[in-house]
Wavefront OBJ file of the C-alpha trace (Angstrom):
o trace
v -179.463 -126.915 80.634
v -182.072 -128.454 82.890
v -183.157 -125.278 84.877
v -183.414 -121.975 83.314
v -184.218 -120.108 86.920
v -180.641 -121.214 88.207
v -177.972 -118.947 87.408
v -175.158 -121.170 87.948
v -176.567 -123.755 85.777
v -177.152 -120.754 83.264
v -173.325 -119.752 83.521
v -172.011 -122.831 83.207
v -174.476 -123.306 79.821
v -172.748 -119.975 78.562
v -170.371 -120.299 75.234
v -167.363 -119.020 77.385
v -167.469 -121.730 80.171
v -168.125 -124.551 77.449
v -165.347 -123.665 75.140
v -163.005 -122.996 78.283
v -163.673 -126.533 79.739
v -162.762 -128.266 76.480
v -159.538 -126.249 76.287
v -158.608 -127.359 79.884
v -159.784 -131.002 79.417
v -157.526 -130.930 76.670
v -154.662 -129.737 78.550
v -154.822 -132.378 81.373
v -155.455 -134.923 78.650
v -152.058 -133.605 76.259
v -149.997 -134.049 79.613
v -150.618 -137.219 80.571
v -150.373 -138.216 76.493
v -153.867 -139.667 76.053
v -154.951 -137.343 73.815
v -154.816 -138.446 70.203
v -155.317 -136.248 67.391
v -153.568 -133.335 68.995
v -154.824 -129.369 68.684
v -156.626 -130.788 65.605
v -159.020 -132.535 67.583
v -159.219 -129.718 69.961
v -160.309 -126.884 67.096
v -162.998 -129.755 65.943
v -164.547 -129.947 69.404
v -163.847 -126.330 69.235
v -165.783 -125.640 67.066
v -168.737 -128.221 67.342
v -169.748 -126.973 70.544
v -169.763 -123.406 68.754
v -171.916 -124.772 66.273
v -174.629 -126.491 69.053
v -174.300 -123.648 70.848
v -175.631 -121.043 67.986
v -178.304 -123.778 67.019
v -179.223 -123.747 70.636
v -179.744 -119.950 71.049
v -181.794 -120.050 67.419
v -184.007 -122.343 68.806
v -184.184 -120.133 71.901
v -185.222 -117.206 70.306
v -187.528 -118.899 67.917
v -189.504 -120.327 70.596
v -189.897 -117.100 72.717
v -191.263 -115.390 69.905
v -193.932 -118.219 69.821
v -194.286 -118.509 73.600
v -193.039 -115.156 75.526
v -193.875 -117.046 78.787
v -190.862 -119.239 78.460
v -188.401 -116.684 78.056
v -185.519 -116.746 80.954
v -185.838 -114.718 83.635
v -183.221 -112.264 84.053
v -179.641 -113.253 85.340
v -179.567 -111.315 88.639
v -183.147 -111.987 89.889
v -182.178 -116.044 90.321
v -181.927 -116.965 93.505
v -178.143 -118.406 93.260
v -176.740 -115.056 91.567
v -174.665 -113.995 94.307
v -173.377 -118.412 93.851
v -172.716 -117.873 90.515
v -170.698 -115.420 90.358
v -167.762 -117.371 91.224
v -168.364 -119.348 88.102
v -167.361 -116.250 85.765
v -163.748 -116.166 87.435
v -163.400 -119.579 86.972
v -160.726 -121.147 84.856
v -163.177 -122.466 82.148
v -164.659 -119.279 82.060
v -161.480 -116.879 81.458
v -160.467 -118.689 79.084
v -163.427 -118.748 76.935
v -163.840 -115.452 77.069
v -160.100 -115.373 75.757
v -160.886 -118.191 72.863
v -164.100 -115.566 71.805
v -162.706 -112.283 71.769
v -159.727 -113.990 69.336
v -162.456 -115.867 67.106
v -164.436 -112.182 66.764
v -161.071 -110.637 65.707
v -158.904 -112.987 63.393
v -158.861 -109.929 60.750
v -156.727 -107.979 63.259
v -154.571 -110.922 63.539
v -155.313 -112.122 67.030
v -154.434 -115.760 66.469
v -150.958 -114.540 66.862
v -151.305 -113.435 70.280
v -153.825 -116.227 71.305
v -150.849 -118.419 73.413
v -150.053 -114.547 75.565
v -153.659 -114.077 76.264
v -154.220 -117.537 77.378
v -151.363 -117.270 79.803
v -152.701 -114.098 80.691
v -156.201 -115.528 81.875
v -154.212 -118.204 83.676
v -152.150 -115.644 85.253
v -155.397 -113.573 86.054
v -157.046 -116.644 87.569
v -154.600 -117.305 90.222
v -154.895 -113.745 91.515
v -158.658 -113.878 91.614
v -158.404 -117.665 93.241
v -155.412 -116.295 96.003
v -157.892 -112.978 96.877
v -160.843 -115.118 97.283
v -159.357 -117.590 99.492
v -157.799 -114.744 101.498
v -160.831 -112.745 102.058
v -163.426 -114.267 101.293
v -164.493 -114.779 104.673
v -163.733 -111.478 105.433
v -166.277 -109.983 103.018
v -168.453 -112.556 101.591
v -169.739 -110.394 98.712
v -166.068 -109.702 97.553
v -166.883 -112.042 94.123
v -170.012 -109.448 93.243
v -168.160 -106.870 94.075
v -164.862 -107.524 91.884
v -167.180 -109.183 88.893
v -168.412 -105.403 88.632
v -164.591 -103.893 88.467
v -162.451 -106.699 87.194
v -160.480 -104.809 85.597
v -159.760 -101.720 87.490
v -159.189 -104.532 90.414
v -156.268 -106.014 88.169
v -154.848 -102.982 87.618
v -154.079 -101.600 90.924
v -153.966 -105.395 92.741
v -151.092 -105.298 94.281
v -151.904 -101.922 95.794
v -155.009 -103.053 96.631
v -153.924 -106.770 97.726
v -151.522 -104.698 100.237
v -154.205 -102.473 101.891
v -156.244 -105.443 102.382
v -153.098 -107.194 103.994
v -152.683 -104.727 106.597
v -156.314 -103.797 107.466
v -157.332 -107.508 106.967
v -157.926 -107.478 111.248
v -160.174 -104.564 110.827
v -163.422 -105.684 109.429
v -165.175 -102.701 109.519
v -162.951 -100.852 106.858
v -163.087 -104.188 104.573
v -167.045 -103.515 104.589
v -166.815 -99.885 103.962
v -164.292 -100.499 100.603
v -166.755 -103.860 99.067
v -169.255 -102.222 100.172
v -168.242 -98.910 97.964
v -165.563 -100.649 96.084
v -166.790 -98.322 92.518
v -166.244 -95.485 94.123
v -162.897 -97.113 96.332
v -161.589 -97.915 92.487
v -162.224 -94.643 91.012
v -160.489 -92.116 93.852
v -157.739 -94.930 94.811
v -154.974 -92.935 95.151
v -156.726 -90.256 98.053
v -158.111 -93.197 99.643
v -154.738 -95.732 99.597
v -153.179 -92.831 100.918
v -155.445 -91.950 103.702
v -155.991 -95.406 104.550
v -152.058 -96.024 104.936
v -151.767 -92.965 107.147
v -150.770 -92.474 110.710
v -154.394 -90.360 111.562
v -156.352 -93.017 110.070
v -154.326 -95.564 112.506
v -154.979 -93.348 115.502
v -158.454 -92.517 114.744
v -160.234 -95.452 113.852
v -158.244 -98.510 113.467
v -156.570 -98.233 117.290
v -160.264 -97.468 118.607
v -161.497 -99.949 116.515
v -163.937 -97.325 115.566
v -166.944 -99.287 114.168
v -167.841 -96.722 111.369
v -164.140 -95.384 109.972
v -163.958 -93.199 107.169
v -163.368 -93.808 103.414
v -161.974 -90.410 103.114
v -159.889 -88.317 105.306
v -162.252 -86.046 107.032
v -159.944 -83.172 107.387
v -159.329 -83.106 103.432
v -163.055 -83.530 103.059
v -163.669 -80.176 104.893
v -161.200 -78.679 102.857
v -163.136 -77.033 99.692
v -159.982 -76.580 97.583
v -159.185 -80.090 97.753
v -160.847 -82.983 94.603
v -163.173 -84.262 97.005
v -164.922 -82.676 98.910
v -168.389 -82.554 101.057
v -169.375 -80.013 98.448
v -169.302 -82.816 95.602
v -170.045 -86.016 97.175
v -173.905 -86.404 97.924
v -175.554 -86.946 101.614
v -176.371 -90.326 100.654
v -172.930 -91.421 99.475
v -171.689 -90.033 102.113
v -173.743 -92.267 104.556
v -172.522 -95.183 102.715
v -168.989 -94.021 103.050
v -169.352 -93.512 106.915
v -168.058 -90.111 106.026
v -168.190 -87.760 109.361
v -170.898 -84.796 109.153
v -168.525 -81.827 108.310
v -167.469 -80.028 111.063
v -168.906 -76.611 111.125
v -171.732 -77.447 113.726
v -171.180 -75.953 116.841
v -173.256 -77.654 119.492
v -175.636 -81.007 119.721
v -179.169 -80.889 120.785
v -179.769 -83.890 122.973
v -183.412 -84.096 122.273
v -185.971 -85.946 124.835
v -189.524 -86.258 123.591
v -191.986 -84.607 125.373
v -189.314 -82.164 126.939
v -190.009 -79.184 125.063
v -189.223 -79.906 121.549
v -191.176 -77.824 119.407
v -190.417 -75.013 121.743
v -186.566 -75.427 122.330
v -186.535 -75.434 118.421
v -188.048 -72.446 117.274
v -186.128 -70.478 120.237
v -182.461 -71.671 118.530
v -184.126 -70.608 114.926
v -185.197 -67.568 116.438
v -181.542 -66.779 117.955
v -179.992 -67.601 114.140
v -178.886 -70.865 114.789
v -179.808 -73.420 111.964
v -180.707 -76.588 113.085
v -181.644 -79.776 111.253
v -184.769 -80.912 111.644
v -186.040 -82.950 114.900
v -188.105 -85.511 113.502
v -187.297 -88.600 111.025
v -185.008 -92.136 111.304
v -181.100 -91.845 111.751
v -180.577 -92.179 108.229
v -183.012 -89.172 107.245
v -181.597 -86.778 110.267
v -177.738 -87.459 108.873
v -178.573 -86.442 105.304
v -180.786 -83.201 106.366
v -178.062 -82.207 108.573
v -175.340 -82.848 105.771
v -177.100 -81.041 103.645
v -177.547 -78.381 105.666
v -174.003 -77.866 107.074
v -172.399 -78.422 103.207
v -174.545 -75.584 102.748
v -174.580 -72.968 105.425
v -172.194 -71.137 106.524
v -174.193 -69.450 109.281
v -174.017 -70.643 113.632
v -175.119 -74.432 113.027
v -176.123 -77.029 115.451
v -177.509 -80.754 115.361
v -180.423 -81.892 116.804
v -180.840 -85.805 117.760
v -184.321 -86.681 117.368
v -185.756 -88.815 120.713
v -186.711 -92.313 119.277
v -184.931 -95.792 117.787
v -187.137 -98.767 116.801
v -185.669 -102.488 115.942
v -185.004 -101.577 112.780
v -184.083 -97.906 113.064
v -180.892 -98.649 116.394
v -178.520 -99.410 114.505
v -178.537 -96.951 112.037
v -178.980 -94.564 115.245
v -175.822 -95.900 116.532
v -174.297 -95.187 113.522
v -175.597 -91.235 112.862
v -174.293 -90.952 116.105
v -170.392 -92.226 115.668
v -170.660 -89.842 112.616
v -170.810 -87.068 114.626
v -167.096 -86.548 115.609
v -166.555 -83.285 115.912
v -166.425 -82.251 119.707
v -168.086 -80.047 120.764
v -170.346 -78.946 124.198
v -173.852 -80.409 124.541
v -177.374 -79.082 125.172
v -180.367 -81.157 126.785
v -183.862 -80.283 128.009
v -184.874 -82.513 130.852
v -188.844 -82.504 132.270
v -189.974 -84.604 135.000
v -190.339 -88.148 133.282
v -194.148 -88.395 134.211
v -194.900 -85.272 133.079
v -193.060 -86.201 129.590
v -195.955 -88.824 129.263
v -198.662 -86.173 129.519
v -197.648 -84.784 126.267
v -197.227 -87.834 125.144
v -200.385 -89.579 125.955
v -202.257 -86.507 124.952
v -200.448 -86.137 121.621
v -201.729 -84.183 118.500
v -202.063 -86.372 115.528
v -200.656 -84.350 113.321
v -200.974 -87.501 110.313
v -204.808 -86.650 111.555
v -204.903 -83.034 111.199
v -208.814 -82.692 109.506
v -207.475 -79.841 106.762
v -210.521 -79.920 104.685
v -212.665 -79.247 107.193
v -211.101 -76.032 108.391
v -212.090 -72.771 106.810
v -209.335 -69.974 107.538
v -211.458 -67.407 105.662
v -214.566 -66.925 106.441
v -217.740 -64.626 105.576
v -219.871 -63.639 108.328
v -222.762 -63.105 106.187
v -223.042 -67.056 105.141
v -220.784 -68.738 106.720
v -222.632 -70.120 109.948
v -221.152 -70.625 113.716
v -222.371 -74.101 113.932
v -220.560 -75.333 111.191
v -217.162 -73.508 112.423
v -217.068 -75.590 115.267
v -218.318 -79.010 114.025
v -214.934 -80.561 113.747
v -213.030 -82.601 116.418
v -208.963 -82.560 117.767
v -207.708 -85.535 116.180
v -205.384 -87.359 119.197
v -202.372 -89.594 117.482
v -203.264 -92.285 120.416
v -207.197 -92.137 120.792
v -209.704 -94.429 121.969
v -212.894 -95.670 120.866
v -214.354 -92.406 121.420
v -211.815 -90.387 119.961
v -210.322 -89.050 123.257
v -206.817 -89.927 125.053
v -206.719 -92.950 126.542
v -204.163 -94.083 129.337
v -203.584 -97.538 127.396
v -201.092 -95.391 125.630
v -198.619 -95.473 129.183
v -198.509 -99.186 128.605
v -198.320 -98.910 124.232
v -195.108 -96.452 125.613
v -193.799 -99.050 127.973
v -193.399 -101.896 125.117
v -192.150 -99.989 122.975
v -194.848 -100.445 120.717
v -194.111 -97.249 118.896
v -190.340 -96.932 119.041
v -187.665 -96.863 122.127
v -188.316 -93.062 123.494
v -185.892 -93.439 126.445
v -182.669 -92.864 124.555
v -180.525 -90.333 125.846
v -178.422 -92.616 128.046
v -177.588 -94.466 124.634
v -176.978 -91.354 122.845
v -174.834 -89.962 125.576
v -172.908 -93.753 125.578
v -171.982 -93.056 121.952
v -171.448 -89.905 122.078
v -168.929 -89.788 125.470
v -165.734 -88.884 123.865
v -167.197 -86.344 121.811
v -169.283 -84.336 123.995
v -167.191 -82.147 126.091
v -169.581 -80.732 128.299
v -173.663 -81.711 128.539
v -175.390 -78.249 129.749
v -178.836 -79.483 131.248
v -181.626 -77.062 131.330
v -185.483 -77.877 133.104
v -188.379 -78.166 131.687
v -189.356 -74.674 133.924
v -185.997 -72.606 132.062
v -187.818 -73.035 128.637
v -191.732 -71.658 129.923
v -192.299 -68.022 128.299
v -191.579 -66.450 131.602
v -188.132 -67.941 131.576
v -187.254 -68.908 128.134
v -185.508 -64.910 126.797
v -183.231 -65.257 129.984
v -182.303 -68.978 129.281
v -181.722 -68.403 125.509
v -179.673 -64.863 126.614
v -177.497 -67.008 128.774
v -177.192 -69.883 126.785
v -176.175 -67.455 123.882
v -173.042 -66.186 126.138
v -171.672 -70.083 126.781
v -172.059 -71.035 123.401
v -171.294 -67.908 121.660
v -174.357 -67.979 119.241
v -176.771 -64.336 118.555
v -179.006 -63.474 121.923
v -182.229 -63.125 121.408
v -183.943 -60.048 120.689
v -187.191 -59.772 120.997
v -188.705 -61.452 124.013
v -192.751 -60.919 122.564
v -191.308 -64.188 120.498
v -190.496 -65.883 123.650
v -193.703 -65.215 125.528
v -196.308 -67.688 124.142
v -196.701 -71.609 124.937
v -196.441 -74.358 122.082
v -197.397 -77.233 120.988
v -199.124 -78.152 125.180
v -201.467 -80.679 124.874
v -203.730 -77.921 126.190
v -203.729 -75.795 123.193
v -204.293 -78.435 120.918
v -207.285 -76.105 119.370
v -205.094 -73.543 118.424
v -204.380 -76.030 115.444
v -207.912 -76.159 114.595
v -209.084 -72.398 115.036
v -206.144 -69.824 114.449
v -205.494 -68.055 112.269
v -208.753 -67.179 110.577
v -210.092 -64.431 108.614
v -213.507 -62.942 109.092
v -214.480 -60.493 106.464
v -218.436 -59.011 105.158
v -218.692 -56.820 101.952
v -220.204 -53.184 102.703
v -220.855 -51.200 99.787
v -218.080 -52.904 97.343
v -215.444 -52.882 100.066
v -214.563 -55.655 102.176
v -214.078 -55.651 106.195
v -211.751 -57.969 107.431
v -210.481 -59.085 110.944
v -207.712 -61.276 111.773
v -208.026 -63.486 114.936
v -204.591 -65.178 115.301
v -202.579 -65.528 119.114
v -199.712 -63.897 117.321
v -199.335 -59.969 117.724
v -199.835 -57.909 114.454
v -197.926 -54.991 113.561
v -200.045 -51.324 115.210
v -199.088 -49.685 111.842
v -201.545 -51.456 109.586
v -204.163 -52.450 112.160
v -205.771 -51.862 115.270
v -206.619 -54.050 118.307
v -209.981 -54.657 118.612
v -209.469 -57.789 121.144
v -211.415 -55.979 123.950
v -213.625 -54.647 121.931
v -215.337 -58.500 121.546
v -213.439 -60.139 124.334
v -214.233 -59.849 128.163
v -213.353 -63.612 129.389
v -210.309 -63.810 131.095
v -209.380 -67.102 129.706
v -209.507 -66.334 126.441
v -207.653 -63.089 127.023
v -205.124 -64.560 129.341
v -204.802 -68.470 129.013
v -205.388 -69.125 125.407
v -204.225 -65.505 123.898
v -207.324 -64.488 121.184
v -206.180 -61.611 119.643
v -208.519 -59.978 117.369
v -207.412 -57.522 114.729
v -208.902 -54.668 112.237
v -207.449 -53.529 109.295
v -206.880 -49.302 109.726
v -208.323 -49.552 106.286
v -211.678 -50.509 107.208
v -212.427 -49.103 110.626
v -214.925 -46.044 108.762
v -216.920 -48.852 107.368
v -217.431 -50.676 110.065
v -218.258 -47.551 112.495
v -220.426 -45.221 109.837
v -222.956 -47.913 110.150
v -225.089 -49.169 112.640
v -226.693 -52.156 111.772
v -222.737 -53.542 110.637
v -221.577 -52.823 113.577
v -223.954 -54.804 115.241
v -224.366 -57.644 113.086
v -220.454 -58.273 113.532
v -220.648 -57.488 117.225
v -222.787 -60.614 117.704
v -221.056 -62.945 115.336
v -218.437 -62.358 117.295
v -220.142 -62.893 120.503
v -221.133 -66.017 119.653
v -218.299 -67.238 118.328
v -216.148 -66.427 121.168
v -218.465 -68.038 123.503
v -218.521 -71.139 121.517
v -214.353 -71.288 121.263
v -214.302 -70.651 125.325
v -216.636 -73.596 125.772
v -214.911 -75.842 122.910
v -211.681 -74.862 124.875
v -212.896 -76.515 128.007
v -214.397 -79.286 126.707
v -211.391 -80.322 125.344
v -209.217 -79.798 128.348
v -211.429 -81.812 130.133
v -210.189 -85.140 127.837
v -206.828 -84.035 128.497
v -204.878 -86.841 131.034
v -203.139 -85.648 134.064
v -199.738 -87.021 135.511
v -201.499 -88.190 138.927
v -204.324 -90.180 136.483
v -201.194 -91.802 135.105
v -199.190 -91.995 138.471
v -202.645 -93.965 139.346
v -202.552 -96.094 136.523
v -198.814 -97.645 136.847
v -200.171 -97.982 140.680
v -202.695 -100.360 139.685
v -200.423 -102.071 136.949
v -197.555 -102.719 138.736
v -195.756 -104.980 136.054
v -196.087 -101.214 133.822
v -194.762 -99.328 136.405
v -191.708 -101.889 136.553
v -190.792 -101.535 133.105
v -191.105 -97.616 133.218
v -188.631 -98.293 136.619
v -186.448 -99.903 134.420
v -186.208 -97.384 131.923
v -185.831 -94.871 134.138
v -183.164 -96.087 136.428
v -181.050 -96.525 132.691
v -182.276 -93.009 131.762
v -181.246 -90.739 134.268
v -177.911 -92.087 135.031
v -175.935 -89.051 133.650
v -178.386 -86.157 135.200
v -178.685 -87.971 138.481
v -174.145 -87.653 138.509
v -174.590 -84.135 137.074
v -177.616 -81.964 138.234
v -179.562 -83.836 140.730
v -180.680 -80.383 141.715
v -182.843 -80.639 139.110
v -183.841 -84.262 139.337
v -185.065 -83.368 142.850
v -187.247 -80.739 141.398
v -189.385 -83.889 140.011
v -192.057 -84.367 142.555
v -194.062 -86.290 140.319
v -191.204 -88.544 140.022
v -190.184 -88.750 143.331
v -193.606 -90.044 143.823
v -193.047 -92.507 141.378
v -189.682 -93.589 143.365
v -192.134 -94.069 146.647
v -194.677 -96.314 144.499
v -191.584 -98.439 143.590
v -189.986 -98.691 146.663
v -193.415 -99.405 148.273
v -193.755 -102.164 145.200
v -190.217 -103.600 146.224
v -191.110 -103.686 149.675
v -194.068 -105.962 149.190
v -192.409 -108.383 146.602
l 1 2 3 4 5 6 7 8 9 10 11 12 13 14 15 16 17 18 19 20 21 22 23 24 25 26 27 28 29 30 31 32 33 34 35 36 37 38 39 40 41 42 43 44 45 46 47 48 49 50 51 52 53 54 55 56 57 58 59 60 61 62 63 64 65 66 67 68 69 70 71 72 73 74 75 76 77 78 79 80 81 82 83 84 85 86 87 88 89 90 91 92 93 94 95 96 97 98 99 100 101 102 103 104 105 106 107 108 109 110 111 112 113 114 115 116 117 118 119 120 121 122 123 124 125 126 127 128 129 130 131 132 133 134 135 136 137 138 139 140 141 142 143 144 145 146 147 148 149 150 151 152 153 154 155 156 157 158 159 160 161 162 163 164 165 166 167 168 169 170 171 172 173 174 175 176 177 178 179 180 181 182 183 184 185 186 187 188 189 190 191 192 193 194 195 196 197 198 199 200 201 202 203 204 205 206 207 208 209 210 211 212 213 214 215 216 217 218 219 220 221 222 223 224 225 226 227 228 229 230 231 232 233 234 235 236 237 238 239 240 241 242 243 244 245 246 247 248 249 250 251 252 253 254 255 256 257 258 259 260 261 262 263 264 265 266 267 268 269 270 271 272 273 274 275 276 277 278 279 280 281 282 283 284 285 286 287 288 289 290 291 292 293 294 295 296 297 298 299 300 301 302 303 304 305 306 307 308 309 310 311 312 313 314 315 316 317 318 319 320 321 322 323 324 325 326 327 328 329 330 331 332 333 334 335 336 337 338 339 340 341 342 343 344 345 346 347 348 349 350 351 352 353 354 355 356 357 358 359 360 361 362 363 364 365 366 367 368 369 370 371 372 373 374 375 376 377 378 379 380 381 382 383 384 385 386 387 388 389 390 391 392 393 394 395 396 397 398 399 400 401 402 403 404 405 406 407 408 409 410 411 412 413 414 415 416 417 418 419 420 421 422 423 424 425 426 427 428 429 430 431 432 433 434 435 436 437 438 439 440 441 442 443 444 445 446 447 448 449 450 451 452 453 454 455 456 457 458 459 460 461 462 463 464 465 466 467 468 469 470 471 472 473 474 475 476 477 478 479 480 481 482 483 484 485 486 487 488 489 490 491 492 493 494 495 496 497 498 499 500 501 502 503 504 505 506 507 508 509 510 511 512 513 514 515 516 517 518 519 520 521 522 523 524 525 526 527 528 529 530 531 532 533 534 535 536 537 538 539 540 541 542 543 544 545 546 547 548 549 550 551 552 553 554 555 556 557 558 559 560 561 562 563 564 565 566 567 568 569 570 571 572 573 574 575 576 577 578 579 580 581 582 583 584 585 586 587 588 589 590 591 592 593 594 595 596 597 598 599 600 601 602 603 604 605 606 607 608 609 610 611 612 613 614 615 616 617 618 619
């Protein structure tokens, strides 16, 4: 052997191949009568290539012993593998495996049934030579993917042979079975049978369904039945282009910068489990398979809002796995004002955790140091504040394809019966309890009850310091006990503490805009009132510290870009504004058909139609 790093050369160097080559040299020799000496001959050859061979692999492993840098890398990390392969179902091969096993057992008498097991590996090696030519082309790793299950394969071949026959026009299903052909081998009855059946025809193989199912779905969902959801894993499943099971009840067409975070937490607050709206394709399918194997609550799918080049087609796929149909949901914003958030984004990879102190002792801990920390943006300039490069970053796609939904509506067309559109201005806190309430009574999900829990904004780009400040707790000892007050936006229950917001807060903004709420345990109200100097002591810490949030408040909005600074900047980047044009006009095809009420609401984009039409005009 002249190159240990191939793996053909390596196979074809292997005891099995040898012997099997002499034993059909001899063959062609015996039939055309020029071999003298007969099967005489043939055991002496035989058995001198044995002989080199052993003396070969002693010398082998005497030298790697010496010199461990020389020893052969393994089999499956040479570069020709995959080539080799081949070589193992070749004649020379089989039968050397056959000449072996009978030399390793001539105390059980297998010279006896050496002539059956040689026509056996010739019989073998014709159906492994007629599947290769046949399909080879059809699924080029086919040889890996039998060497792994040769025998299982030759059990069931002609089964097998025949659903490769009639499905040998639909690639996609060839991939699916060499591409799972272990677990094809092991459940072959379910899956011949499914595959064979008149659904499977209809469903995928008529449509030509790019991503058809290994398993009936229908069975799958079906708990009683061997397999099941419940038993094969989300991953597998992927593989397996198994459908999510079907107890979802809506999809959540999700558009970034539309009210995400928001639209979320009001379906979680109405009972509805939803996966989660952030991650790749592949990561959304298996957190929503996992969660619909397990729940047997009101479910519903969310489809997160971005595909990169090597994310789309796996989003193409998550989305022909949804299959189920079922009605639609969609929050749509004004497409500039979706870049506001956007270009003003929170970086939450950023978010400066050791340097926030949630509980904090007036006594020693001082203002200053409260407030020496900074919003991290996910898109900042030099100086750490938004920068309207980020518009053009957006329109190349640097981080990911955002304007989606007229892909996932393409894929998703005979599945969705019914896209209900809601604006940006349905999902505010003024509007949001009515919205939910009569989105609960189409879709039949739990109304919501409380509408406190619908009342507050989140995630706007300006509230970004509500990640940095709230919640905190301020607490001082007196006499052994501790005083504590909670400052959080949230409302805290008037059995176990009192309000004491007023009592430190007189600015309108911070009452009104941001939403400070300040809190005192009904605990420690004596302590804080039977003494003066206390009383005093926190009244100014909190003075000052509610002057400096105001003011850090401000400061901050003042960094925050406006949609007429980035109307402004596509005006004086035209070539931007084209792309974003381009987008757009792909974008809004659906809503434009279905609710241009609402697409006439957009005055910032209407403005952004004039700029383009003025653009066109001057071209």
């Amino acid at each position: 052997m002249h190159n240990p790093n191939s793996a053909i050369e390596r196979i074809k160097n292997h005891l099995a191949y040898k012997l099997g080559k002499v034993m059909i040299d001899f063959s062609h020799q015996r039939n055309n009568y020029k071999y003298g000496g007969g099967y005489i001959a043939l055991f002496k050859k035989l058995y001198q290539i044995n002989k080199q061979h052993k003396k070969e692999q002693k010398i082998y492993q005497q030298t790697i012993q010496v010199f461990p840098q020389l020893k052969y890398p393994n089999l499956e990390t040479c570069s020709d593998y995959e080539q080799a392969l081949k070589y193992k179902f070749h004649l020379s091969y089989m039968l050397g495996e056959v000449l072996i096993q009978t030399f390793q057992n001539l105390h059980k008498g297998s010279m006896f049934k050496l002539a059956k097991n040689i026509k056996k590996a010739n019989r073998e090696f014709k159906i492994f030579k007629e599947i290769f030519n046949d399909f080879a082309k059809l699924s080029p790793n086919i040889v890996k993917v039998i060497s792994k299950n040769k025998q299982l394969f030759l059990k069931e071949f002609s089964r097998i042979q025949n659903i490769l026959k009639i499905h040998q026009d639909y690639q996609p299903i060839l991939d699916n079975i060499f591409y799972n052909f272990n677990y094809f081998i092991q459940n072959f009855d379910l899956i011949e049978e499914w595959l064979l059946s008149n659904d499977f025809n209809e469903k995928y193989k008529k449509e030509n369904h790019p991503y058809p199912s290994l398993f009936d779905p229908k069975k799958l969902n079906d708990e009683k039945e061997k397999i099941n959801y419940k038993n094969i894993s989300a991953e597998l499943a992927w593989e397996m282009n198994l459908p999510l099971p079907d107890n979802y009840e809506f999809v959540f067409l999700l558009v970034h910068g539309a009210g995400t975070t928001a639209m979320t937490r009001y379906l979680r607050l109405c009972d509805i489990n939803v996966n989660r709206h952030w991650g790749d394709p592949l990561f959304q399918y298996i957190d929503s398979y996992r969660m619909l194997v397990n729940s047997k609550a009101y479910n519903a799918i969310i489809l997160a809002g971005c595909l990169n080049k090597y994310s789309f087609n796996f989003g193409i796929k998550f989305y022909n796995l949804i299959q189920k149909k079922i009605p639609a949901i969609c929050v749509m914003r004004d497409p500039i004002s979706v870049l506001r958030p956007i270009v003003n984004h929170y970086g939450n990879l950023k978010h400066p955790k050791d340097k926030i102190c949630n509980y904090i002792d007036i006594d020693n801990y001082p203002i200053e140091k409260i407030f020496n920390i900074q919003v991290p943006y996910a898109y900042p300039d030099e100086n750490g504040k938004p920068t309207l490069n980020t518009v053009k970053e957006y329109a190349d796609d640097k981080y990911g394809n955002f304007y989606i939904l007229n892909i996932k509506i393409k894929e998703l067309q005979n599945v969705i019966k019914k896209i209900y559109y809601l604006d940006m201005i349905d999902i505010m806190p003024e509007n949001s309890f009515k919205t939910l309430t009569r989105l609960s009574q189409i879709l039949h999900f739990n109304p919501p009850e409380s509408s406190v829990l619908f009342s507050s904004k989140l995630n706007s780009s300006d509230n970004h310091v509500d990640y940095l400040f709230f919640p905190k707790t301020f607490y001082m000892e007196y006499e052994g006990n501790r005083i504590e007050f909670e400052v959080t936006k949230y409302k805290l229950s008037s059995d176990e503490y009192l309000d004491y917001t007023k009592y430190f807060i007189d600015s309108p903004f911070l009452l009104q805009d941001i939403g400070v709420n300040i809190y005192l345990s009904k605990n420690n109200v004596k302590y804080l009132h039977c003494n003066q100097d206390i009383n005093i002591k926190v009244i100014n810490y909190f003075k000052k510290f509610i002057f400096n949030l105001e003011e850090f408040y401000k400061e901050e909005r003042k960094k925050i870009i406006n949609e007429c600074e980035i109307l402004n900047f596509m005006r004086i980047n035209p070539d931007i504004l084209m792309k974003y044009k381009n987008k757009l006009d792909k974008e809004l095809v659906h809503i434009k058909q279905h609710r241009p009420d609402i697409v006439a609401s957009w005055k910032y984009y209407q403005e952004f139609e004039k700029m383009c039409q003025e653009l066109d005009g001057n071209i």
